[in-house]
C-alpha positions, 0 to 999 in steps of 0.5 A, a space after each residue: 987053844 985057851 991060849 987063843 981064846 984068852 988072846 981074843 978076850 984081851 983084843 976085844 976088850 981093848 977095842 971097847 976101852 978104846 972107843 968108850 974113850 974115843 966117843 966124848 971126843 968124837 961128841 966133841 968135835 963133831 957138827 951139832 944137828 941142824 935145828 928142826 925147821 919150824 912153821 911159821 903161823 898165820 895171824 889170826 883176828 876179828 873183822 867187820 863187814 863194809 863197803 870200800 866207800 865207807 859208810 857216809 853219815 849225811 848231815 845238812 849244811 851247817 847254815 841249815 843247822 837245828 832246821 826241821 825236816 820238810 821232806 824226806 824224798 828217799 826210801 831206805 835201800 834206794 841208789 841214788 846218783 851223787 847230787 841227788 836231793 835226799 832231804 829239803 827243810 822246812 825254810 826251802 819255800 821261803 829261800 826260793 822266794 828270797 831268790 824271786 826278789 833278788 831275781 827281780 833287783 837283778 833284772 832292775 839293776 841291769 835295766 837301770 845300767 841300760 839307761 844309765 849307759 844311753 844317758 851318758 853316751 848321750 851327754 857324752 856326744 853334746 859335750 864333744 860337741 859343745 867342746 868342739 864348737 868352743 873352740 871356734 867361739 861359737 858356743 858360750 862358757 856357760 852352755 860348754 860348763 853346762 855340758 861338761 857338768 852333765 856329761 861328769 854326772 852321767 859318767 858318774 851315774 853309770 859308774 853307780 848302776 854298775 855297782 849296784 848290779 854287781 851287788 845285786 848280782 852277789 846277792 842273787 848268788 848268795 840266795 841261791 847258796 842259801 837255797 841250796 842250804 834248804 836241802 841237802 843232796 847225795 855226796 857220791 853214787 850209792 844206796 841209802 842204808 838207813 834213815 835216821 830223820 824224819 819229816 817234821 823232825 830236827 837233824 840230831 847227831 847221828 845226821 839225816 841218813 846212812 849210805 855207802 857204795 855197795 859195789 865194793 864190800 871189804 873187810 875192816 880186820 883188827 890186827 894186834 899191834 904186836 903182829 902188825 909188822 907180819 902183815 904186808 899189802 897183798 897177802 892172802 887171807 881167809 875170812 870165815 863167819 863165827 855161825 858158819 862153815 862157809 870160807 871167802 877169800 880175800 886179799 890185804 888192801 892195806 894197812 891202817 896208820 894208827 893204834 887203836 883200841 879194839 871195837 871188835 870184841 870175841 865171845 870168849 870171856 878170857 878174850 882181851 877187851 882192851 888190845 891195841 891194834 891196828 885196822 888192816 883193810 882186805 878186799 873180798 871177791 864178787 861172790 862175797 859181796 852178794 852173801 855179805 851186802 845186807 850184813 854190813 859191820 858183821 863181825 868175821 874172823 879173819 886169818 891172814 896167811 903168812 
């Protein structure tokens, strides 16, 4: 019986000495574990609220620079149709009477060609004539060279009217160009935002007026450079306000061509103040535009999933 039991003892000991030695080996050559999968992030950043139109800052021809405003002829909020006069200066009286005077050249140009074409067919008829009858002898030298002489002079003259009433012509466009420079109008179909110029006033740098098309808002995010090649046209995004629990959906419309500095800046005093980034356009829905169309350049923080 103990002869057994010191068998059995001896067997199991010899088991464990085996595998104890077998087990680095079977570390060595078996498959590593697969790698845990990891979660691919979203790319998180600052935005602003505008139009897809842009904001358009109005300015005045450059021939009316430095003129005073005589009438501002649209209101803050307004639509207005592309070609509509927002602004008319204060030189647009005296341009409309250039535009009488050169109106009135014109008309006495076109009358002066009137007869200056009735004086040479007439002279033209006598030196056919007269040629004619040269010919057959009945008709002096004189009164043929006469002719001849008054037929070339008319010929001349016409040719004269014709000029002028092209020049007074050109002169009457270049008025009504100059007209034109006495106010300015509309650029697109749109809604007047602000006006930064009143009558009595000159233009300074900031133009006559703000306007954009307000159909279409969408949001200008300002993504890291280094994040820029994770963002493709067509992703999803989720844009939020900082003061608020509300979430909009939106889309990335596209991506912008340059790096810039950042205009957009977090309340975080440990935030970057001088990033590089790049502009990433998205779309927002109908329902965006409604809460969003009286807060245009709000900032927004933007999450565009991966």
């Amino acid at each position: 019986m103990e002869a057994r039991n010191y068998i059995g003892l001896t067997m199991i000991a010899a088991g464990a000495l085996l595998q104890a030695r077998l087990a680095p080996l079977a570390a060595e050559t078996s498959p590593p574990n697969s790698a845990a999968p990891q979660t691919v992030m979203g790319i998180g950043a600052l935005g602003r609220i505008e139009p897809m139109s842009r904001v358009i800052h109005v300015s005045p021809d450059q021939g009316a620079s430095g003129a005073v405003i005589s009438e501002i002829r649209v209101r803050e909020g307004q639509d207005v149709a592309k070609g509509d006069v927002v602004a008319v200066f204060s030189d647009y009286e005296r341009r409309r009477t250039e535009i009488d005077l050169a109106a009135a050249e014109f008309a006495v140009s076109t009358a002066r060609l009137v007869a200056a074409e009735a004086e040479f067919k007439k002279a033209q008829r006598d030196y056919d004539r007269k040629n004619s009858l040269r010919l057959s002898g009945t008709v002096s030298a004189f009164a043929f060279d006469e002719a001849e002489l008054r037929s070339s002079k008319a010929k001349t003259d016409l040719e004269a009217m014709r000029a002028s009433l092209k020049q007074s012509e050109a002169n009457l466009r270049l008025k009504k160009l100059q007209l034109l420079q006495a106010q300015t109008a509309a650029p697109i179909d749109g809604t007047i935002l602000k006006i930064h110029a009143r009558a009595g006033e000159r233009v300074g740098d900031k133009g006559i007026l703000d306007m954009a098309d307000l159909s279409s808002l969408e949001v200008v995010a300002e993504v890291y450079e280094a994040d820029i090649a994770r963002v493709k046209a067509g992703q999803a995004a989720v844009v939020r306000l900082p003061s608020s629990e509300a979430a909009y959906e939106a889309k990335v419309r596209m991506l912008g061509f340059t790096v810039e500095k950042n205009l957009m800046n977090s309340t975080d005093p440990l935030a970057d103040r001088d990033a590089r980034i790049v502009e990433v356009r998205l779309t927002l829905s109908d329902s965006a535009r409604k809460d969003f169309l009286h807060q245009i350049y709000r900032q927004v923080q933007v999450h565009i999933a991966p």
